[in-house]
N, C-alpha and C positions, 0 to 999 in steps of 0.2 A: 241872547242868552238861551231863549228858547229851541235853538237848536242845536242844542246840545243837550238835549232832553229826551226823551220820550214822553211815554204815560206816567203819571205820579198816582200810584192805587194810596190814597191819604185813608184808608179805612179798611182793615182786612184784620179775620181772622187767624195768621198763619203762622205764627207761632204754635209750635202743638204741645198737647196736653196743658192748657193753662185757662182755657174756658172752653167752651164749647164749640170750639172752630176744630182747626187737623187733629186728628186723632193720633197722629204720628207722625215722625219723619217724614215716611216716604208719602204720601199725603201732601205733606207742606212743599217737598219739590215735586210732585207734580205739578201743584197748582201753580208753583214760581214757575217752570218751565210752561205752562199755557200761557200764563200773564206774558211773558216775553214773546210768545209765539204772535202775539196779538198787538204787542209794539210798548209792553211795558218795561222801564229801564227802572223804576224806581217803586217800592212797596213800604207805607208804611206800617209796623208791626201794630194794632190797636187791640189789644188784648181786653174785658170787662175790666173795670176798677171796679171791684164791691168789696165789701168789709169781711166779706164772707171768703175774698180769695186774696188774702194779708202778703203773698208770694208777688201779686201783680205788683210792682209798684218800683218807684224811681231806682230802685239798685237794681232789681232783678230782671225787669225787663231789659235794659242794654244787655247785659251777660247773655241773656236767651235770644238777643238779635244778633250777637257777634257769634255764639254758636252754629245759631243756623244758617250764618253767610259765610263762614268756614264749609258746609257742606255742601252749600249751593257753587260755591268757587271751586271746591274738589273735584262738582260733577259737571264744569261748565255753563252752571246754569246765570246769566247775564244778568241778573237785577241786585241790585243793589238794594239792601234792607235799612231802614230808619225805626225808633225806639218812638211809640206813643201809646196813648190809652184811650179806649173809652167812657168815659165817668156819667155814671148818673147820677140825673138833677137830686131825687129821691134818698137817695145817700150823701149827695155833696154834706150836708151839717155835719156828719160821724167822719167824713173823708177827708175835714180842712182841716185837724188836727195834725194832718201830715202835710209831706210836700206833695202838689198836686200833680200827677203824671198829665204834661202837655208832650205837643211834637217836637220830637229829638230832645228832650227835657231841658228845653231853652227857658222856659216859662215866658212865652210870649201868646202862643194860642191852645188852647184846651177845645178837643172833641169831649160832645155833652148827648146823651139822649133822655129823653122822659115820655112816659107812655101814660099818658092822660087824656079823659074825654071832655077835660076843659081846664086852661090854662091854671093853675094855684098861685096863691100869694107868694110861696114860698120859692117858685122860678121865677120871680124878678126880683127878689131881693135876692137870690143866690146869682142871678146873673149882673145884679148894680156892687155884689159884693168883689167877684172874679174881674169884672173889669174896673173898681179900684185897687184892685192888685197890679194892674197893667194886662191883665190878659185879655182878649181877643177869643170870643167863645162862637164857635163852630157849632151848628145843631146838626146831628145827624138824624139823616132821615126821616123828613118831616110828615113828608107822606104818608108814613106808619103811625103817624099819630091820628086818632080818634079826634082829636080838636081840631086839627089842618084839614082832615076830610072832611068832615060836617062843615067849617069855615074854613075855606081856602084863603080866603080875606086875610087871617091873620099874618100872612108873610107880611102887610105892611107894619104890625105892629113887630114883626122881628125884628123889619127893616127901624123901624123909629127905635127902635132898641140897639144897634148897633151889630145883631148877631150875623152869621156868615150862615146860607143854610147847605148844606149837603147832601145831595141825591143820590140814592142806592140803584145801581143799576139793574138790582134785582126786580124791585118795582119797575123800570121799564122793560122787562121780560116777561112780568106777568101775563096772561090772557087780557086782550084787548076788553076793555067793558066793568073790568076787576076798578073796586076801590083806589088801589095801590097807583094801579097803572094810570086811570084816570087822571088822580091827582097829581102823578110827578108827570106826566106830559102839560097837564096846564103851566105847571111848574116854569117846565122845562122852556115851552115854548112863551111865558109871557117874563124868561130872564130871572127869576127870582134863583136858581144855585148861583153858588160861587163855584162850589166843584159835585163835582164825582166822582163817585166809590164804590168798589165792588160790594163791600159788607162782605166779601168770600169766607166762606166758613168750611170748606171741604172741596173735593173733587165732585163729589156726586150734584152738589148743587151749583158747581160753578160756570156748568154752562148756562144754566138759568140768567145769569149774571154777564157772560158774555154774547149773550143772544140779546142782552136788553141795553151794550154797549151800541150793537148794529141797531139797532131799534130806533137809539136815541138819535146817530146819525143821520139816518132814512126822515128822521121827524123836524130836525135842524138844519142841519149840516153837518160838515169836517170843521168848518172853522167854530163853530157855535164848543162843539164837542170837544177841541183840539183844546179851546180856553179853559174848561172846566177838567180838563182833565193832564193838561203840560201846562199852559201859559202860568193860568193863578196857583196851584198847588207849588208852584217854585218858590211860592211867600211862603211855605212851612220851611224850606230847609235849609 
C-alpha cells in the first residue's frame, strides 16, 4: 500500500486566511508546489480550532479544502488535500459542545496541542474523555512544550496513555543546540513519533521546515523517516 503513497504532511497550515498560516492563495500553492517538489502527494488541511475562530469547523473546513484543490488541479500542482484541525487541549471543555474536527472528519483521530510548563488535570480527563468517544488523540509537537523539555521522560506517560506523538519538522531545522531541536532529535532518535509534520505556515518559513525534513533523515535514516511520514500517516486516511 505504501507505494502508492508518497509523503503524508498530517499537520499544515495551508488553507489561507483562516488562522495564521497562508496569507493567501498564491502562498498556499506555493507551498503545495514545494511539498511535491520534495516527494509529497498528500497534505492534510489542519487549520487552529478555537472558539474564537467559530468558521473553522466540520462544515467549513471540507468546503475550503475542495476549494483549494480545485486550484491546485487547475495549476498542475500534484497533492492531494484532506480536511482536519488542530484543537487545543485548553479550549476542548467550550469545543465538545460541537462536533469535534478529526482527520478527514471520520471521527476516529483528533490532532491536540497544549502549551504548558507542566502537565494539568484537566489534559487527562480531556484525553480519558476523547478516547471514550473512540477517538485516538495525536499530540502535536511535543517538543514545543515547556513540560517535554524540562522532562523528556514524559513521552512514556503518553505512551501509558495511549497518545500518538507528532513531530514538527520545524524543530528539526532549528539551530543545532536550541531547546526545540534537542528535544525532537532525542525524540526522534530513541522512536517516540508516530509521525511527522511540517506545522507549515507560509512560504517564508517553510524552508525552515524543509531543511529540518533532510535534518531528520541525515539523523535516522530514509527508512526511519519514510515511516513517519508515508508508512503510518496512511492510518489517517
Amino acid at each position: 500500500m505504501s507505494k502508492t503513497y508518497g509523503r503524508i504532511d498530517i499537520h499544515s497550515h495551508l488553507l489561507p486566511k483562516l488562522d495564521d498560516g497562508c496569507a493567501g492563495m498564491e502562498d498556499s500553492l506555493e507551498c503545495a508546489r514545494r511539498l511535491v517538489a520534495v516527494g509529497y502527494t498528500h497534505s492534510f488541511c489542519t487549520p487552529h480550532i478555537w472558539t474564537s475562530s467559530p468558521h473553522n469547523n466540520v462544515d467549513e473546513i471540507p468546503l475550503r479544502v475542495r476549494e483549494l484543490q480545485e486550484l491546485l488541479d487547475a495549476a498542475g500542482i500534484g497533492l492531494t488535500l484532506l480536511p482536519g484541525g488542530e484543537n487545543n487541549f485548553t479550549e476542548l471543555q467550550r469545543l465538545w459542545d460541537k462536533k469535534l474536527v478529526t482527520y478527514g472528519m471520520a471521527g476516529k483521530y483528533v490532532l491536540s496541542d497544549i502549551w504548558v510548563e507542566a502537565l494539568p488535570d484537566y489534559f487527562f480527563r480531556g484525553v480519558r474523555t476523547l478516547q471514550d468517544h473512540g477517538l485516538t488523540v495525536i499530540l502535536a509537537h511535543p517538543e514545543r512544550m515547556r513540560a517535554v523539555q524540562d522532562d523528556p521522560t514524559l513521552a512514556d506517560t503518553f505512551d501509558k496513555l495511549g497518545i500518538l506523538l507528532q513531530g514538527n519538522l520545524q524543530c528539526m531545522g532549528d539551530p543545532p543546540g536550541t531547546t526545540t531541536r534537542r528535544t525532537a532529535e532525542l525524540y526522534l532518535r530513541e522512536g517516540r513519533y508516530t509521525f511527522l509534520g511540517t506545522d507549515l505556515h507560509n512560504t517564508r518559513s517553510l524552508e525552515l521546515r524543509l531543511k529540518g525534513l533532510k535534518n531528520a533523515i541525515d539523523l535516522v535514516g530514509d527508512d526511519v523517516v519514510n515511516k513517519l511520514t508515508i508508512t503510518n500517516p496512511q492510518r489517517l486516511l
